[in-house]
C-alpha positions in Angstrom: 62.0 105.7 104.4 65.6 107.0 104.1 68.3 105.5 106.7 71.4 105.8 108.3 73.3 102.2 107.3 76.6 102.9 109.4 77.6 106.0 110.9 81.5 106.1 110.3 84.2 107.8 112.4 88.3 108.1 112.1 91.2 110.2 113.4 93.9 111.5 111.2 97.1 108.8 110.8 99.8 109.6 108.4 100.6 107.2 106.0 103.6 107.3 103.1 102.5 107.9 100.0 104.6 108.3 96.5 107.8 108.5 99.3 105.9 111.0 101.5 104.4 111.1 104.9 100.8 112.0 104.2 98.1 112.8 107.2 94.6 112.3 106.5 91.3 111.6 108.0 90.0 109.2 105.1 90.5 106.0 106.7 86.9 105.6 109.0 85.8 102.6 110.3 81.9 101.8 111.8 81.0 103.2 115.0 79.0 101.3 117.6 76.4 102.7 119.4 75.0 106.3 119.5 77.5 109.0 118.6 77.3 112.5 119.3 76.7 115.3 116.7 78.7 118.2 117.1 79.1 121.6 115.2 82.0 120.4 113.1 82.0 116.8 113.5 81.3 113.2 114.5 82.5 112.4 118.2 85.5 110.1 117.3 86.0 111.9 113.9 88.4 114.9 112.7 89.9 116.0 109.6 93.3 116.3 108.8 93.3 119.8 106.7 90.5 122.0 107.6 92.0 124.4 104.7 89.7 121.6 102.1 88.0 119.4 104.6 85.9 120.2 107.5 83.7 123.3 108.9 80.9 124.0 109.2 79.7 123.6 105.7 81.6 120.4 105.4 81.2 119.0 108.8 79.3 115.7 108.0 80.3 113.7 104.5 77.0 111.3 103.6 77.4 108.9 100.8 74.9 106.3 99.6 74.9 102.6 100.3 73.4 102.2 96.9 77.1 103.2 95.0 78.5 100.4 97.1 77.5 98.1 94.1 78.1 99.7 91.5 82.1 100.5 93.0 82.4 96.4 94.3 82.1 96.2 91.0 84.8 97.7 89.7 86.9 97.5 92.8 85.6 94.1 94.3 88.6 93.4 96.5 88.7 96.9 98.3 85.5 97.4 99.1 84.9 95.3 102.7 83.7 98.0 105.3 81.3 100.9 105.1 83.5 104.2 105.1 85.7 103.4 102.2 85.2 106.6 100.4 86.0 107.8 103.8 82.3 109.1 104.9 80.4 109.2 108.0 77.2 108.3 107.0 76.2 105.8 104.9 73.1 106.3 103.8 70.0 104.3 101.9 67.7 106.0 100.3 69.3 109.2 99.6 71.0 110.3 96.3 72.4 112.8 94.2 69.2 112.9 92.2 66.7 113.2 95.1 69.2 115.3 97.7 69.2 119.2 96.8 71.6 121.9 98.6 69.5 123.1 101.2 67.6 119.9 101.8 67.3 119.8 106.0 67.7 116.0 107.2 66.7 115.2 110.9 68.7 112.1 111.4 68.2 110.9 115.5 67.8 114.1 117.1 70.5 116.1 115.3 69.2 118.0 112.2 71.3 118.4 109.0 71.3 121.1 106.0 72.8 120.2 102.7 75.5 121.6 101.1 77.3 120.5 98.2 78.6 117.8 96.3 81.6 116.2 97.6 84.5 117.2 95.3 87.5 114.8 96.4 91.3 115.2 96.8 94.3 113.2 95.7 93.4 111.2 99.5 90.7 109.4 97.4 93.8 108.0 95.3 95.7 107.3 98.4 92.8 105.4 100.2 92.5 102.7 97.1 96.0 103.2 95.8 94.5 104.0 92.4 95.7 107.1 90.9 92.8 107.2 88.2 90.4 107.1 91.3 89.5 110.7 91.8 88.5 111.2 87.9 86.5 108.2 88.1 84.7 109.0 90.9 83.5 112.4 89.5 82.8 111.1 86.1 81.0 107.9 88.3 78.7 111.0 89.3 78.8 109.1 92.7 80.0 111.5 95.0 77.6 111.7 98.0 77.3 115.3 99.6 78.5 117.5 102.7 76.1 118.1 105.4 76.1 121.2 107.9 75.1 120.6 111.9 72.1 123.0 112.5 71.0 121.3 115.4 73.3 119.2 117.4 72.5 115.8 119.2 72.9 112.0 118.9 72.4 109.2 116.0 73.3 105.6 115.4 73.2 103.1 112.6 69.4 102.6 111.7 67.8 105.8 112.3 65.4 106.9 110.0 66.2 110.1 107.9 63.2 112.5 108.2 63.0 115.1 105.0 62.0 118.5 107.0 62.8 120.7 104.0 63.8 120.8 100.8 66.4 122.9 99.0 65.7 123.5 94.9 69.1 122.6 93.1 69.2 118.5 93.3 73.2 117.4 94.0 73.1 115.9 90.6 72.4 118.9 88.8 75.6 120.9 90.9 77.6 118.0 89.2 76.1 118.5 85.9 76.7 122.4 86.0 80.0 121.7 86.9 82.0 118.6 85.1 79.6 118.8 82.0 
């Protein structure tokens, strides 16, 4: 059955980038213990620019465990903590190719709807200091997907994902409509 790995959680902290002060909510850490489910986000967690990140269709960023191999790979030395890509849930068992918009997830007692494919900014750069990194990650096809709150509530590392319904368009085939 599909699971919650680490549930990951950050507050915005500016940073200098190319000579600039940047702010941004990429940089999440593990959380310990349950954390609350709220409308727009993780207790703990926030966004630095709701005008691309954030609301409600964007509340909740998932992103597969699995891609954590396939990325040590080509970034061995950067890739120590769940959250790098700067989700808050890691997942197992869940993928672009199984995961469709629309897809409802009850994860703990909170339940989830699908959304779309995470499409990242020039913060994915920042966060490995890689300026190729966003075009690799899209043409990587591993770009985990947004969630909505329906229901709010609780989770932790280690609950099971329950599939309550299933949307029709699978993530993978958003990305394939879009950067093929």
């Amino acid at each position: 059955m599909p699971s919650v790995v680490s549930v990951n959680v950050g507050l915005p902290q500016t940073v200098a980038w190319h000579g600039e002060a940047v702010t941004t909510g990429i940089f999440k850490t593990p959380a310990v213990g349950p954390v609350r489910v709220a409308y727009l986000n993780l207790e703990g967690d926030r966004q630095a620019d709701l005008t691309v990140h954030g609301g409600k269709d964007k509340a909740v960023y998932a992103y597969p465990s699995e891609h954590y191999e396939y990325w040590r790979a080509v970034l061995p030395q950067r890739l120590d903590v769940w959250g790098a890509f700067g989700e808050n849930l890691t997942s197992a068992g869940l993928d672009e190719e199984t995961i469709a918009v629309g897809d409802r997830l009850r994860i703990g007692n909170a339940v989830f709807e699908v959304t779309q494919p995470r499409i990242p900014c020039y913060k994915l750069a920042l966060r490995f200091a890689d300026e190729s990194m966003v075009k690799r990650f899209l043409q990587s096809r591993r770009t985990g997907f947004y969630l909505r709150v329906i229901e709010e509530g609780e989770l932790h590392a280690g609950d099971p994902v329950d599939h309550i319904a299933h949307g029709s368009i699978t993530i993978a085939d958003v990305l394939r409509k879009e950067f093929d």
